[in-house]
VEXFIPA-967654 format. One record per residue: residue in one letter; x, y, z of N, C-alpha, C, O in turn. Coordinates in nm, 2 decimals, always signed. Atoms other than C-alpha are relative to their C-alpha. Example, Ala and Ser with C-alpha at 12.3 -4.5 7.8 and 13.67 -1.06 7.14 Angstrom:
2
{aa A; n_c1 +0.09; n_c2 -0.12; n_c3 +0.00; ca_c1 +1.23; ca_c2 -0.45; ca_c3 +0.78; c_c1 +0.09; c_c2 +0.12; c_c3 +0.00; o_c1 +0.19; o_c2 +0.12; o_c3 +0.07}
{aa S; n_c1 -0.09; n_c2 -0.11; n_c3 +0.00; ca_c1 +1.37; ca_c2 -0.11; ca_c3 +0.71; c_c1 -0.08; c_c2 +0.11; c_c3 +0.08; o_c1 -0.03; o_c2 +0.22; o_c3 +0.09}
***
This chain:
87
{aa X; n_c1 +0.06; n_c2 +0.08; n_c3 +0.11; ca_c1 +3.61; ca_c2 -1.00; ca_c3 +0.48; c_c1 -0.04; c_c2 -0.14; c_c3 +0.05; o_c1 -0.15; o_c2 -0.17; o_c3 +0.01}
{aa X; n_c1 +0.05; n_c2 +0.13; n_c3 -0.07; ca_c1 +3.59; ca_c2 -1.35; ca_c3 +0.69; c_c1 -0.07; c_c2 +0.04; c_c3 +0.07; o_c1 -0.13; o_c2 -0.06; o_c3 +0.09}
{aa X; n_c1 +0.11; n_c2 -0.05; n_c3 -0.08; ca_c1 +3.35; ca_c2 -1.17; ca_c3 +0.90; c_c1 -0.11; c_c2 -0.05; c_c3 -0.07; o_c1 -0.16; o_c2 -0.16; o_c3 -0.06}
{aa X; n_c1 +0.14; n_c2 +0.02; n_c3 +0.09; ca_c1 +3.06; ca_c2 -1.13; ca_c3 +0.62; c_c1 +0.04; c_c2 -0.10; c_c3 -0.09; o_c1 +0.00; o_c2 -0.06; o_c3 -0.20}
{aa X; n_c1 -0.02; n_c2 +0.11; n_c3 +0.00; ca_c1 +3.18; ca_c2 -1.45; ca_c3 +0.51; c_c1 -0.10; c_c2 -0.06; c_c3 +0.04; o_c1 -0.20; o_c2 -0.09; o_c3 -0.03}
{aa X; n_c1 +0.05; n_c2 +0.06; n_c3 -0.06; ca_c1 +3.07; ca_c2 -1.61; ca_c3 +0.77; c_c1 -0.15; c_c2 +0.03; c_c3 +0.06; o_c1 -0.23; o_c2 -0.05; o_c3 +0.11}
{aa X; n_c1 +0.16; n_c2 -0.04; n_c3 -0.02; ca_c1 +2.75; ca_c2 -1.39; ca_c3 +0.82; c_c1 -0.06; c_c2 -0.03; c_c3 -0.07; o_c1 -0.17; o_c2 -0.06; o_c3 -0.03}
{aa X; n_c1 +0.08; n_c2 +0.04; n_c3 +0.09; ca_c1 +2.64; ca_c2 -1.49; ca_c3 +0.48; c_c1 +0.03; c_c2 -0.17; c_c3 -0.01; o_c1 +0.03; o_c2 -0.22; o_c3 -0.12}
{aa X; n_c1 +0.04; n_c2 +0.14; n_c3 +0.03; ca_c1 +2.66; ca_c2 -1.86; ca_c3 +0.52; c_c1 -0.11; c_c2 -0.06; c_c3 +0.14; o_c1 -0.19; o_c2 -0.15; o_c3 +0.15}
{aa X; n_c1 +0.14; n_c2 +0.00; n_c3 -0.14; ca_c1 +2.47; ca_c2 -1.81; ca_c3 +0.89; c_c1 -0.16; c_c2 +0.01; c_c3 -0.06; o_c1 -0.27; o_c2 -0.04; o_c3 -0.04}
{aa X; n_c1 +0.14; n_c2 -0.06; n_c3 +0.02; ca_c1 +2.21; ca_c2 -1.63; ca_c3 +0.71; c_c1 -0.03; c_c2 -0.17; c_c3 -0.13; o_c1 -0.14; o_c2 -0.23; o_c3 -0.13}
{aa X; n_c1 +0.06; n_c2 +0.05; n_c3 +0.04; ca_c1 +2.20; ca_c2 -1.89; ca_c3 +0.46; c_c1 -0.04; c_c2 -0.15; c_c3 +0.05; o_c1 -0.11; o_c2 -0.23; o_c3 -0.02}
{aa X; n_c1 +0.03; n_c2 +0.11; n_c3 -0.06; ca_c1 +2.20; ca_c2 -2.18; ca_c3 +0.69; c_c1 -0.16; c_c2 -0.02; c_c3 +0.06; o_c1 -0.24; o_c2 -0.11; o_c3 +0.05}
{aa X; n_c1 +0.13; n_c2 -0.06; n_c3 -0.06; ca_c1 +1.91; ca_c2 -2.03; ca_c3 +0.86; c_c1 -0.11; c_c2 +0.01; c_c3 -0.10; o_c1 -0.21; o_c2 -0.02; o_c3 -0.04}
{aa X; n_c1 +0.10; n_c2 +0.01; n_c3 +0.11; ca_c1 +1.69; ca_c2 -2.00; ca_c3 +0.51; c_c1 +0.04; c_c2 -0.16; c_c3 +0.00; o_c1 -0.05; o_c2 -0.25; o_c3 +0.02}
{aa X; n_c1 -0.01; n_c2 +0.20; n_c3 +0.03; ca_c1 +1.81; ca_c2 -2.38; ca_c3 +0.45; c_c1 -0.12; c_c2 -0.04; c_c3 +0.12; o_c1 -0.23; o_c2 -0.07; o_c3 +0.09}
{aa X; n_c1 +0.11; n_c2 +0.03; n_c3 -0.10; ca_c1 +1.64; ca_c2 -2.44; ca_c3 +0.80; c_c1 -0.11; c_c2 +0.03; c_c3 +0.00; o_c1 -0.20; o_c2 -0.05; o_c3 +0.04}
{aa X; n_c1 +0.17; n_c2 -0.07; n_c3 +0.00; ca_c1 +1.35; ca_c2 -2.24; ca_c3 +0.76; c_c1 -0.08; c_c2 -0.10; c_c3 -0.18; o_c1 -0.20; o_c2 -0.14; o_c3 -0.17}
{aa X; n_c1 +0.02; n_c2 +0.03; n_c3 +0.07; ca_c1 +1.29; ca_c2 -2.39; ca_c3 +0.45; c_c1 -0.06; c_c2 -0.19; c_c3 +0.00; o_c1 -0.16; o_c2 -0.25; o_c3 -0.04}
{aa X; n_c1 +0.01; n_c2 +0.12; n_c3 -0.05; ca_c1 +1.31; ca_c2 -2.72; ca_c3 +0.57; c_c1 -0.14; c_c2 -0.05; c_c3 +0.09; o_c1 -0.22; o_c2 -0.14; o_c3 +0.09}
{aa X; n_c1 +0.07; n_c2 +0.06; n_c3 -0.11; ca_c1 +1.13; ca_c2 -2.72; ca_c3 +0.84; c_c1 -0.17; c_c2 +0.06; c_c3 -0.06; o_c1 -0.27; o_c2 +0.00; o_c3 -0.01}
{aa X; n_c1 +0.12; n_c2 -0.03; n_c3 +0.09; ca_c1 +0.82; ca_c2 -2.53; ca_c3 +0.58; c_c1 -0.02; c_c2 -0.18; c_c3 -0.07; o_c1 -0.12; o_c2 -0.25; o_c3 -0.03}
{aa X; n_c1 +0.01; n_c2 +0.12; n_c3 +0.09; ca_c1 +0.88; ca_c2 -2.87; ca_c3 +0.35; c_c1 -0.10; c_c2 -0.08; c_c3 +0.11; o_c1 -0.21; o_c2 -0.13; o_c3 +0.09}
{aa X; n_c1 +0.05; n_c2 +0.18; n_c3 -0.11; ca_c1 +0.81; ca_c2 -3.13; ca_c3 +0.72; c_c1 -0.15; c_c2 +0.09; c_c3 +0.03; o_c1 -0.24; o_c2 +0.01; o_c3 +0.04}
{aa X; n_c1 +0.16; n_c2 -0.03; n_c3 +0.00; ca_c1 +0.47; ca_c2 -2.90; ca_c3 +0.77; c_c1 -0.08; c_c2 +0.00; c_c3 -0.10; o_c1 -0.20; o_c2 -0.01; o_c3 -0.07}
{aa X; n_c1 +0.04; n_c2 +0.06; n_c3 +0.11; ca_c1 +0.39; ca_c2 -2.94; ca_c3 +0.44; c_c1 -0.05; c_c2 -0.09; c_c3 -0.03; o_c1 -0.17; o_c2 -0.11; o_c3 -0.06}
{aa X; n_c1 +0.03; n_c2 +0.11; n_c3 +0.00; ca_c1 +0.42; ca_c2 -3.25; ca_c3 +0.42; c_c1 -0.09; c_c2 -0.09; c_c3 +0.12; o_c1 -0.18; o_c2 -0.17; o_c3 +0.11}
{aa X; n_c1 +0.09; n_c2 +0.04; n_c3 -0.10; ca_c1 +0.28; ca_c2 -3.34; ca_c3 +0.75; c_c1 -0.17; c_c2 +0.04; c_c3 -0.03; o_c1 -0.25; o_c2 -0.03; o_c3 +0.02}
{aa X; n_c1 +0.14; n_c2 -0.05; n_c3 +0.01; ca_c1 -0.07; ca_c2 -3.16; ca_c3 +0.65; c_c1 -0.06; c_c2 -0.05; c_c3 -0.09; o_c1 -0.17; o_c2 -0.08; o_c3 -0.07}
{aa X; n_c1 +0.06; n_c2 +0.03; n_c3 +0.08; ca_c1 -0.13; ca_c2 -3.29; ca_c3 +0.32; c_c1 +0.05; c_c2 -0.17; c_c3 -0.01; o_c1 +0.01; o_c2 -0.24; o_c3 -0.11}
{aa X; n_c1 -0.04; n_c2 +0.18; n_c3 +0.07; ca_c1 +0.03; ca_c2 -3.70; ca_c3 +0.32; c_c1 -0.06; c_c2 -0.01; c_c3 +0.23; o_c1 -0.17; o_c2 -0.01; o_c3 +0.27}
{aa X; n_c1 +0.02; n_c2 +0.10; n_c3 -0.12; ca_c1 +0.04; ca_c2 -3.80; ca_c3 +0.75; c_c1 -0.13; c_c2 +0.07; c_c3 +0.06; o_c1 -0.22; o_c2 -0.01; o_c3 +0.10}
{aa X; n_c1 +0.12; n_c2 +0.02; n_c3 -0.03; ca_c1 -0.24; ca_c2 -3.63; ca_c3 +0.85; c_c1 -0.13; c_c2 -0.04; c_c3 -0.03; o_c1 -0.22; o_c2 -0.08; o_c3 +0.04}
{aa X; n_c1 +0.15; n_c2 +0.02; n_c3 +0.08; ca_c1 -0.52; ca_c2 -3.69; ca_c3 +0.60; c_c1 +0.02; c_c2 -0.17; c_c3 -0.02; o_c1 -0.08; o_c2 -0.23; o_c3 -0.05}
{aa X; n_c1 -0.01; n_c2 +0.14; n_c3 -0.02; ca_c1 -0.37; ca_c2 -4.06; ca_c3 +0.64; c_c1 -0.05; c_c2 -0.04; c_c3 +0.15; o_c1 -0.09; o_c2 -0.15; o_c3 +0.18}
{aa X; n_c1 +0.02; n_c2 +0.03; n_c3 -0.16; ca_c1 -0.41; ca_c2 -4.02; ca_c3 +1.01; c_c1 -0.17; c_c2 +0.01; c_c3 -0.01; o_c1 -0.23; o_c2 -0.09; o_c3 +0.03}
{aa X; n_c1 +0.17; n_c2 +0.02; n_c3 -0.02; ca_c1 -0.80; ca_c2 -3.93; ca_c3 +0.98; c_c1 -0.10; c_c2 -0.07; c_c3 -0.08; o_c1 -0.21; o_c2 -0.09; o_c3 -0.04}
{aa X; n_c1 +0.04; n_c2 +0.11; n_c3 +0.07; ca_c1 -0.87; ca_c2 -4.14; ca_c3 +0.70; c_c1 -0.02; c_c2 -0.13; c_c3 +0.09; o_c1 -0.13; o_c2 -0.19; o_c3 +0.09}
{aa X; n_c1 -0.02; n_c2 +0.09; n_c3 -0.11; ca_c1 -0.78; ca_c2 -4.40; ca_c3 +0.97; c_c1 -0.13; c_c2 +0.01; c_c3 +0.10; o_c1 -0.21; o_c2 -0.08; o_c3 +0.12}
{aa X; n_c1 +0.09; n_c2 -0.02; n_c3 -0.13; ca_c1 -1.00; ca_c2 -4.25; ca_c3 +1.26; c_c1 -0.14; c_c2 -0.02; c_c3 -0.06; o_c1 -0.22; o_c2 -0.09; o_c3 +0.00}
{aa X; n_c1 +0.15; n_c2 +0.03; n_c3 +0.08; ca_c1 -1.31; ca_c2 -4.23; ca_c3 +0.98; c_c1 -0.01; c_c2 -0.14; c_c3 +0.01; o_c1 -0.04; o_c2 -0.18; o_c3 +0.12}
{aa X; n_c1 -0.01; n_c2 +0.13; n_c3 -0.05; ca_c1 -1.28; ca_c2 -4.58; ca_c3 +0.95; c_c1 -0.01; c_c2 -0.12; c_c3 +0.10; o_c1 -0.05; o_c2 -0.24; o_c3 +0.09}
{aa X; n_c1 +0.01; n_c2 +0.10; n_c3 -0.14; ca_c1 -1.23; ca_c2 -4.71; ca_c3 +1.28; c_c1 -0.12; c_c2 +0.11; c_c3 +0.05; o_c1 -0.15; o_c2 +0.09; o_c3 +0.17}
{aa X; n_c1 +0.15; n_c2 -0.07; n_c3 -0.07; ca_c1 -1.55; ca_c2 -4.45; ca_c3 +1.36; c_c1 -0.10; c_c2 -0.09; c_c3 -0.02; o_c1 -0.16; o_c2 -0.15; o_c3 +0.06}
{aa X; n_c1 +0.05; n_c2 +0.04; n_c3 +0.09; ca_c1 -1.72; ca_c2 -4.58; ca_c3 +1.11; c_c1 -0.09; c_c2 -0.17; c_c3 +0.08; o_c1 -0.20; o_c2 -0.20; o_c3 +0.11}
{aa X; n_c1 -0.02; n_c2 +0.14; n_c3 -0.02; ca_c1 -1.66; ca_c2 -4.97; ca_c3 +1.20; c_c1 +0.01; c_c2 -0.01; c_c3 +0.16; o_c1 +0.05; o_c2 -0.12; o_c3 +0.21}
{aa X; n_c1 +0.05; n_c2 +0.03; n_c3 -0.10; ca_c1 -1.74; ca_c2 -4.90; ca_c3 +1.54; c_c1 -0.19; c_c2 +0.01; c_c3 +0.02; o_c1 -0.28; o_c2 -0.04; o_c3 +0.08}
{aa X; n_c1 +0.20; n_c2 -0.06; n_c3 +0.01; ca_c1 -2.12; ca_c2 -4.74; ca_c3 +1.46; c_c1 -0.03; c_c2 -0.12; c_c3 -0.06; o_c1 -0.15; o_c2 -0.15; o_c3 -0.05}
{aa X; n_c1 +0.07; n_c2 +0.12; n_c3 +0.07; ca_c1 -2.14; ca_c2 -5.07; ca_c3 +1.26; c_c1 +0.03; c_c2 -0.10; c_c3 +0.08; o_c1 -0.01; o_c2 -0.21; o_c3 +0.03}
{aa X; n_c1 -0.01; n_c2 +0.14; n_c3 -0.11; ca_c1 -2.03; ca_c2 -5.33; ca_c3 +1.58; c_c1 -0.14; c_c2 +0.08; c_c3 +0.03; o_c1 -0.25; o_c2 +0.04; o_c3 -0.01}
{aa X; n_c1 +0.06; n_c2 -0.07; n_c3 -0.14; ca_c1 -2.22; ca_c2 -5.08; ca_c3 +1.81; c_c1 -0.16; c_c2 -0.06; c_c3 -0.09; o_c1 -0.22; o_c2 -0.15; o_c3 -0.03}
{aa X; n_c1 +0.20; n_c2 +0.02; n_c3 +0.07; ca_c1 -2.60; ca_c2 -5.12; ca_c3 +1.56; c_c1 +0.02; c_c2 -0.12; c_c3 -0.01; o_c1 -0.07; o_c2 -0.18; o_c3 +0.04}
{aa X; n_c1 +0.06; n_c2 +0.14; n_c3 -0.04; ca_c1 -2.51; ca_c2 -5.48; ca_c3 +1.51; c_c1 -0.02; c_c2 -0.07; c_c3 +0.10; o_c1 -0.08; o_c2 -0.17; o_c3 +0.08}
{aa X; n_c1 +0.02; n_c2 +0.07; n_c3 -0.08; ca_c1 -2.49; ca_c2 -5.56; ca_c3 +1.86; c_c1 -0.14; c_c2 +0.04; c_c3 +0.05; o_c1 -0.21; o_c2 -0.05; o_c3 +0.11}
{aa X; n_c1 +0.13; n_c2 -0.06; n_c3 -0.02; ca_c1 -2.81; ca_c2 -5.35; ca_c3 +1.92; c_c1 -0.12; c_c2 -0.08; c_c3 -0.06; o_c1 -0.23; o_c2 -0.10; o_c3 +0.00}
{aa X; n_c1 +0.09; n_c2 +0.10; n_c3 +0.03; ca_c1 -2.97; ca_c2 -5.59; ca_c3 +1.66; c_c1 -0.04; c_c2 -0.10; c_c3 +0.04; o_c1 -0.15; o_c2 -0.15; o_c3 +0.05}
{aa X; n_c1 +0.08; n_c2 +0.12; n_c3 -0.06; ca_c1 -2.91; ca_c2 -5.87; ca_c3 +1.78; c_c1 -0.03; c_c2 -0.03; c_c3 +0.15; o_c1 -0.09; o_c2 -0.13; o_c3 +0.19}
{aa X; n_c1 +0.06; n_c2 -0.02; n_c3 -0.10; ca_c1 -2.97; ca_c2 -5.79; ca_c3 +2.11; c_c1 -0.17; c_c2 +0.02; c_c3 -0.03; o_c1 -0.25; o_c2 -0.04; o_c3 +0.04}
{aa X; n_c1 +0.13; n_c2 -0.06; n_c3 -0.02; ca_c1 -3.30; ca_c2 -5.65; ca_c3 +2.03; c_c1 -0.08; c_c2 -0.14; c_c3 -0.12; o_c1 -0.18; o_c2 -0.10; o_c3 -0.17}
{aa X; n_c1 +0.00; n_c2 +0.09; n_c3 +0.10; ca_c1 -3.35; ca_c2 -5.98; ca_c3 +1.78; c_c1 -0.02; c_c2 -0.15; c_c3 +0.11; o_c1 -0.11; o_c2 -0.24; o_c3 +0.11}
{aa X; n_c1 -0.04; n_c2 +0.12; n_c3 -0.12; ca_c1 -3.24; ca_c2 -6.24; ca_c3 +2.08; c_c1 -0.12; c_c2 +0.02; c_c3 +0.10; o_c1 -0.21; o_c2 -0.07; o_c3 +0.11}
{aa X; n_c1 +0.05; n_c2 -0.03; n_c3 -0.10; ca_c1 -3.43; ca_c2 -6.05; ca_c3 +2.37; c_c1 -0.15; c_c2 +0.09; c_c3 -0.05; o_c1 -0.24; o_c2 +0.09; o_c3 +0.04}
{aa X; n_c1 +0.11; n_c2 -0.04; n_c3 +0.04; ca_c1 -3.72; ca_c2 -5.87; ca_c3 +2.20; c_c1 -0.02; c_c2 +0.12; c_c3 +0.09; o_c1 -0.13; o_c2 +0.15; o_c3 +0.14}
{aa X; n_c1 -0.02; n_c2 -0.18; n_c3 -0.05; ca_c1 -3.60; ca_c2 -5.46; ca_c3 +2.37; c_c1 +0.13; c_c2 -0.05; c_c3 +0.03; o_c1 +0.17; o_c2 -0.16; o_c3 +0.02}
{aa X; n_c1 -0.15; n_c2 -0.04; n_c3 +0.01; ca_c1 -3.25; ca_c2 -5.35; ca_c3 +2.45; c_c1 -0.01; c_c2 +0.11; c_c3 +0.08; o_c1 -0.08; o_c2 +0.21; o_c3 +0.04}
{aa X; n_c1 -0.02; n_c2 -0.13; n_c3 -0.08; ca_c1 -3.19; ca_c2 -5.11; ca_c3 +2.69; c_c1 +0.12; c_c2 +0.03; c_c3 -0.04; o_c1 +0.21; o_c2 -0.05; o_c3 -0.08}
{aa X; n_c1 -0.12; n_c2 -0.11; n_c3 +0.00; ca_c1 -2.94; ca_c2 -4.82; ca_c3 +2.66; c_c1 +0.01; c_c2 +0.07; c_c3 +0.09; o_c1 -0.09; o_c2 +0.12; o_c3 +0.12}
{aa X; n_c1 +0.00; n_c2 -0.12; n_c3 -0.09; ca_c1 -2.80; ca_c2 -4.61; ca_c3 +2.91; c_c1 +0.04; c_c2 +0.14; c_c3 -0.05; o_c1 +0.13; o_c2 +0.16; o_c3 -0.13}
{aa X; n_c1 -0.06; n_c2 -0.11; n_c3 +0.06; ca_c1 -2.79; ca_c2 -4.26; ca_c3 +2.85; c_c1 +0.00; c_c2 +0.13; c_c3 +0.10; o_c1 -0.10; o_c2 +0.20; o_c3 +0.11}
{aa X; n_c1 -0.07; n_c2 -0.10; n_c3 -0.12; ca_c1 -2.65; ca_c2 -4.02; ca_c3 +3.11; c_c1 -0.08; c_c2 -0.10; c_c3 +0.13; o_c1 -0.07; o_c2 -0.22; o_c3 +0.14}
{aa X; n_c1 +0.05; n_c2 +0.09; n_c3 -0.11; ca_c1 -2.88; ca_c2 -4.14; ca_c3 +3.45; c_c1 -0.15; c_c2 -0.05; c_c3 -0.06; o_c1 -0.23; o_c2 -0.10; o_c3 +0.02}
{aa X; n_c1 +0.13; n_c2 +0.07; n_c3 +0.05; ca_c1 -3.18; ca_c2 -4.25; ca_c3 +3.23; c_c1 +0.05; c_c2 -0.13; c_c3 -0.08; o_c1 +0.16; o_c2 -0.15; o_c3 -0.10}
{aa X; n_c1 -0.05; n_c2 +0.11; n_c3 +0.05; ca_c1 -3.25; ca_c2 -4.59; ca_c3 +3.04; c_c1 -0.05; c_c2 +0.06; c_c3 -0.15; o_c1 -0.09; o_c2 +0.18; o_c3 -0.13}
{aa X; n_c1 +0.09; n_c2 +0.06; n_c3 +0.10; ca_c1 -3.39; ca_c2 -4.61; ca_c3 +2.68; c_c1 +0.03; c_c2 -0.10; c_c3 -0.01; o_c1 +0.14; o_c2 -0.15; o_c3 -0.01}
{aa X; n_c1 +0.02; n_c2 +0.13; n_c3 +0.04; ca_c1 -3.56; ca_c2 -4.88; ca_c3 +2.62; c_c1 -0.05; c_c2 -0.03; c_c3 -0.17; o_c1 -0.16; o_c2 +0.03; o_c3 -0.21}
{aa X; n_c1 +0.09; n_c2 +0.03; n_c3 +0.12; ca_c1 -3.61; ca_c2 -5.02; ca_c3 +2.23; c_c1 -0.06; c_c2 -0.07; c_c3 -0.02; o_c1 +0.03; o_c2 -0.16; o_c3 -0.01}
{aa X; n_c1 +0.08; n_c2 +0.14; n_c3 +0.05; ca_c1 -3.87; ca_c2 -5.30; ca_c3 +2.13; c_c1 -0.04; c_c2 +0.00; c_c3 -0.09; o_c1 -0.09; o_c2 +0.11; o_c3 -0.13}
{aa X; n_c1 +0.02; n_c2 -0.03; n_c3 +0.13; ca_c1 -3.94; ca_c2 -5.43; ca_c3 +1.79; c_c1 -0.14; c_c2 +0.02; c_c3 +0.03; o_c1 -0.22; o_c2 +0.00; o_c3 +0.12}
{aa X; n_c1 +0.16; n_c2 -0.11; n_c3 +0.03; ca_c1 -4.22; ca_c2 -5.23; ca_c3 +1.62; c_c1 -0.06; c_c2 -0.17; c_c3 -0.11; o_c1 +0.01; o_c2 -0.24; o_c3 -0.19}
{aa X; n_c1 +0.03; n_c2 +0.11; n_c3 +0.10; ca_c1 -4.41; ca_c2 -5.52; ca_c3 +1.44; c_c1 -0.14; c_c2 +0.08; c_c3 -0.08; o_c1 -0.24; o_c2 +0.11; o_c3 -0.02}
{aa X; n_c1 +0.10; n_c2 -0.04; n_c3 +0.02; ca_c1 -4.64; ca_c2 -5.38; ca_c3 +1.22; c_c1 -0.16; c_c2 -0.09; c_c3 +0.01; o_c1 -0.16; o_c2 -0.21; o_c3 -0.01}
{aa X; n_c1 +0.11; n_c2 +0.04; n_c3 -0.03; ca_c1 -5.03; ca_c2 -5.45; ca_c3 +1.28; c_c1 -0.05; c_c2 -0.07; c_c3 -0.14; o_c1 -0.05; o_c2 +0.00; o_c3 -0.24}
{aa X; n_c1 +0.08; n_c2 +0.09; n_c3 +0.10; ca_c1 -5.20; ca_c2 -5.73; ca_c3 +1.02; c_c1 -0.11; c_c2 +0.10; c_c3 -0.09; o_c1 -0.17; o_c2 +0.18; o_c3 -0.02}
{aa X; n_c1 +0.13; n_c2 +0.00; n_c3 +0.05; ca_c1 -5.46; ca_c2 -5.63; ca_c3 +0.81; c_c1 -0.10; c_c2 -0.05; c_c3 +0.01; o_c1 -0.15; o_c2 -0.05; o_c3 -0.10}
{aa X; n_c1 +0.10; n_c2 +0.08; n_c3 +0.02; ca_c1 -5.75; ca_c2 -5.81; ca_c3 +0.88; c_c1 -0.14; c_c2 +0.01; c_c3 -0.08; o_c1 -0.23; o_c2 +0.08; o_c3 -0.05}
{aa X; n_c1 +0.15; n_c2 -0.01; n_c3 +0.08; ca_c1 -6.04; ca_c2 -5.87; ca_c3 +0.62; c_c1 -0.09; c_c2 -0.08; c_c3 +0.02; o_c1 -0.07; o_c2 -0.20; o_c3 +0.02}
{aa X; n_c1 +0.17; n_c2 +0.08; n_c3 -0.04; ca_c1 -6.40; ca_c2 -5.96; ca_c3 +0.71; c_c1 -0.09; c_c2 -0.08; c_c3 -0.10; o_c1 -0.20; o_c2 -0.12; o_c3 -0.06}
***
């Protein structure tokens, strides 16, 4: 009788664990990660908006802006649109 005792409080230690360790993946998928990429959007985000304003005023200061992109340059220069002229 202390035998299956002790097998039924193994077995239910082992659902406690299992249980447990369901709750910390749980909880990690729906609260720390969607906090974690909320974060990364953000600092994406708030890098694409340094990255274009440095591109402005570079191309604002200096009138083109080079970029490197793999072993080529692009170059940008402002587009000024052409006047109208009436006769």
């Amino acid at each position: 009788m202390g035998s299956e005792n002790e097998r039924t409080r193994l077995i239910i230690k082992v659902l406690m664990a299992v249980v447990v360790l369901l709750v910390v993946i749980v909880l990690y998928l729906l609260v720390f990660q969607t906090q974690y990429n909320n974060f990364v959007n953000e600092k994406r985000a708030e890098g694409v908006n340094l990255a274009v304003s440095q591109i402005l005023a570079d191309l604002q200061t200096n009138g083109y802006v080079q970029i490197p992109v793999g072993d080529e340059v692009l170059i940008l220069v402002q587009y000024i649109p052409p006047q109208n002229v009436t006769q």
